[in-house]
C-alpha positions in Angstrom: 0.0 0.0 0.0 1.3 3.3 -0.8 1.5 6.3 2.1 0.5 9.0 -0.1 -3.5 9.7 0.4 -5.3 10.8 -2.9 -7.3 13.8 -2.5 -11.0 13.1 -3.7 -12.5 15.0 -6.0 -13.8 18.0 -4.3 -17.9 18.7 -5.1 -17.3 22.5 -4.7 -16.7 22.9 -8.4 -16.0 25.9 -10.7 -20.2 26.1 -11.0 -21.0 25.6 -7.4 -18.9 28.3 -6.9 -20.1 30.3 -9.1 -23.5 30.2 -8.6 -22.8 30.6 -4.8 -21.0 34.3 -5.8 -23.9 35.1 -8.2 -26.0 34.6 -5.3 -23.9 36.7 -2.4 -23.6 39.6 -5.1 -27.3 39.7 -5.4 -28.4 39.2 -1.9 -26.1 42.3 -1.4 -27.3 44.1 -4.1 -31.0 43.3 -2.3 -29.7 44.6 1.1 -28.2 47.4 -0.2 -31.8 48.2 -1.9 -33.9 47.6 1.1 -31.6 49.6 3.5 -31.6 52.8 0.8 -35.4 52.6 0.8 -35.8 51.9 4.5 -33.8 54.9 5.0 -35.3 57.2 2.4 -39.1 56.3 3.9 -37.8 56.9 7.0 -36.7 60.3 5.8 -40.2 61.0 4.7 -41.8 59.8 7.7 -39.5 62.8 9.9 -40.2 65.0 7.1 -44.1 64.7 7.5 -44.2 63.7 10.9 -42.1 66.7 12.5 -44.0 69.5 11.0 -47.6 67.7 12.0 -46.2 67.8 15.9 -45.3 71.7 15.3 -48.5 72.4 13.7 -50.7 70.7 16.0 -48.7 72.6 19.0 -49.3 75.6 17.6 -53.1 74.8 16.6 -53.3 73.6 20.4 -52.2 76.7 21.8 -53.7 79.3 19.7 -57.0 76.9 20.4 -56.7 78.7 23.9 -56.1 81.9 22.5 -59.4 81.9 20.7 -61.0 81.4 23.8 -61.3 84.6 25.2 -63.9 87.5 23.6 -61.6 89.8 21.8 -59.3 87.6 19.1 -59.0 89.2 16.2 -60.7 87.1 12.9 -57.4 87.1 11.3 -55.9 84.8 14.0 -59.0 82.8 14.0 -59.0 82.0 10.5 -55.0 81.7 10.2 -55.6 78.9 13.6 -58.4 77.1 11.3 -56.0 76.8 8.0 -53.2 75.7 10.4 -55.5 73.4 11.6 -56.6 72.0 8.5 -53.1 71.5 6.8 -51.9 69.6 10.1 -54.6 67.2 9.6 -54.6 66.8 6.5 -50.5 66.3 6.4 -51.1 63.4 9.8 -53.6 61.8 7.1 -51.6 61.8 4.0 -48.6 60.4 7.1 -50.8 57.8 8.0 -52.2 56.8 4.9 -48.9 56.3 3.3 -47.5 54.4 6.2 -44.2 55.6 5.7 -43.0 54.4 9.1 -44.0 51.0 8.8 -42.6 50.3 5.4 -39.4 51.8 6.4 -39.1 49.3 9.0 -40.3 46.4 6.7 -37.7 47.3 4.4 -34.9 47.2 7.3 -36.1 44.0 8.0 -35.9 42.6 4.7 -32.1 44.2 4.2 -31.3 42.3 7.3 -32.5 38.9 6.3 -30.9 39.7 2.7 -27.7 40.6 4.7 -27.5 37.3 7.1 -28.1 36.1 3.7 -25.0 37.2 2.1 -22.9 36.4 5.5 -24.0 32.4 5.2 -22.8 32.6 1.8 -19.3 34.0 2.2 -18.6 32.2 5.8 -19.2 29.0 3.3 -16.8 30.0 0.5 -14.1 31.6 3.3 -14.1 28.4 4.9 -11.7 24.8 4.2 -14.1 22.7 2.0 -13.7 19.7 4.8 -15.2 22.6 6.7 -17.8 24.1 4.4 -19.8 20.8 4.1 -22.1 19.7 1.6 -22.2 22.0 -1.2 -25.4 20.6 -2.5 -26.9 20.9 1.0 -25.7 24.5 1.0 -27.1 25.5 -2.1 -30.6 24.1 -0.9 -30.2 26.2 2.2 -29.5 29.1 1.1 -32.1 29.0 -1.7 -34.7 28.2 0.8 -33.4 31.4 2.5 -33.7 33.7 -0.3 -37.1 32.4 -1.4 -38.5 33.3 2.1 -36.4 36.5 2.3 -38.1 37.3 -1.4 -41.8 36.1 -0.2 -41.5 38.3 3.1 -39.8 41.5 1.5 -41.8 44.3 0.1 -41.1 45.2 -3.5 -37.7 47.2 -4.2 -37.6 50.1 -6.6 -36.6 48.6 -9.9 -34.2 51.3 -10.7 -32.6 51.0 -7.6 -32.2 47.1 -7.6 -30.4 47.7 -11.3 -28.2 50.2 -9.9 -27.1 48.0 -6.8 -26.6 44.5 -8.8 -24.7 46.5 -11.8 -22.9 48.0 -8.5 -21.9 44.6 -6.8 -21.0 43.1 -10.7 -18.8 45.9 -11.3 -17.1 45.4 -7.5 -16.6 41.7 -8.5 -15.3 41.6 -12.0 -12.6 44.9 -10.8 -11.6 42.4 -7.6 -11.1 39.6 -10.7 -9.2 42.0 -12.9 -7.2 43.5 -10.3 -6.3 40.3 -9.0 -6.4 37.7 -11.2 -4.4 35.2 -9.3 -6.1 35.6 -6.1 -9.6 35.8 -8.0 -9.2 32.5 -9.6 -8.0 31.0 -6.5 -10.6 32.6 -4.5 -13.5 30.2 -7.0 -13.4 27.2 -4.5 -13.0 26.7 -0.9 -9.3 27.0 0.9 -9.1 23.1 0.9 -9.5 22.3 -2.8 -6.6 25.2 -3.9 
């Protein structure tokens, strides 16, 4: 019998790998998308919600102002319009739901982000470490399909801009380091 062991032939291949990468750019991409959105919504939410608080302070106390005999109409009437835009901004605030879908969308980027860490703690890893590739492929598509189920809808523009973003990141990393890129296609162990 011979002392040298023969390496089996690794299932993480070229493919697997791949695919894998494909998959981590665009679960990135998807974060990226949901945290931009969470935070513009949330943007709108301050920008509607703050001046409904100042308005409705100011309608509240001018409410008491009012009350006694000699208020000019002027201030009466200029009370009433501030009134009315106050409510009617808290109705467009509430009706749009900007606070909620902010946070839906920051829950969405995190599941797309835990996503994307699965995927590169898999390809960083030896691949007598990393497991069954087949098994991890299953996983993580089981991940992504709930992540895309439970996620509200992304801008379309935004989602392009983001995936062309990551693409561009990946093939300058291959380019820049060719060597290290190719090398980088299969887990530690099969290099």
């Amino acid at each position: 019998m011979s002392d040298t062991a023969v390496d089996p032939v690794s299932p993480w291949s070229d493919a697997v790998v791949e695919r894998l990468r494909d998959w981590e750019r665009r679960s990135a991409a998807a974060a990226e998308v949901h945290f931009q959105t969470a935070e513009y919504l949330g943007r709108w939410n301050l920008f509607l919600g703050i001046p409904v608080v100042v308005l409705s302070a100011i309608v509240g106390t001018s409410l008491f102002a009012t009350l006694s005999k000699d208020v000019n109409v002027g201030i009466r009437i200029t009370a009433g319009v501030i009134s009315v835009i106050a409510a009617v901004l808290a109705s467009v605030q509430t009706f749009l739901r900007f606070g909620a879908r902010s946070e839906q969308h920051r829950v969405a980027a995190e599941r797309w982000s835990a996503i994307r860490r699965e995927i590169e703690k898999a390809l960083a890893l030896p691949a007598e470490l990393a497991g069954n590739p087949k098994q991890l492929m299953d996983d993580v598509n089981i991940h992504m399909d709930d992540a895309a189920d439970k996620a509200p809808a992304m801008p379309d523009r935004r989602w392009r801009r983001a995936l062309a973003k990551q693409e561009r990141a990946a093939e300058r990393a291959a380019t820049k380091h060719p060597r290290t890129a190719k090398r980088q296609r299969r887990p530690a162990a099969t290099r």
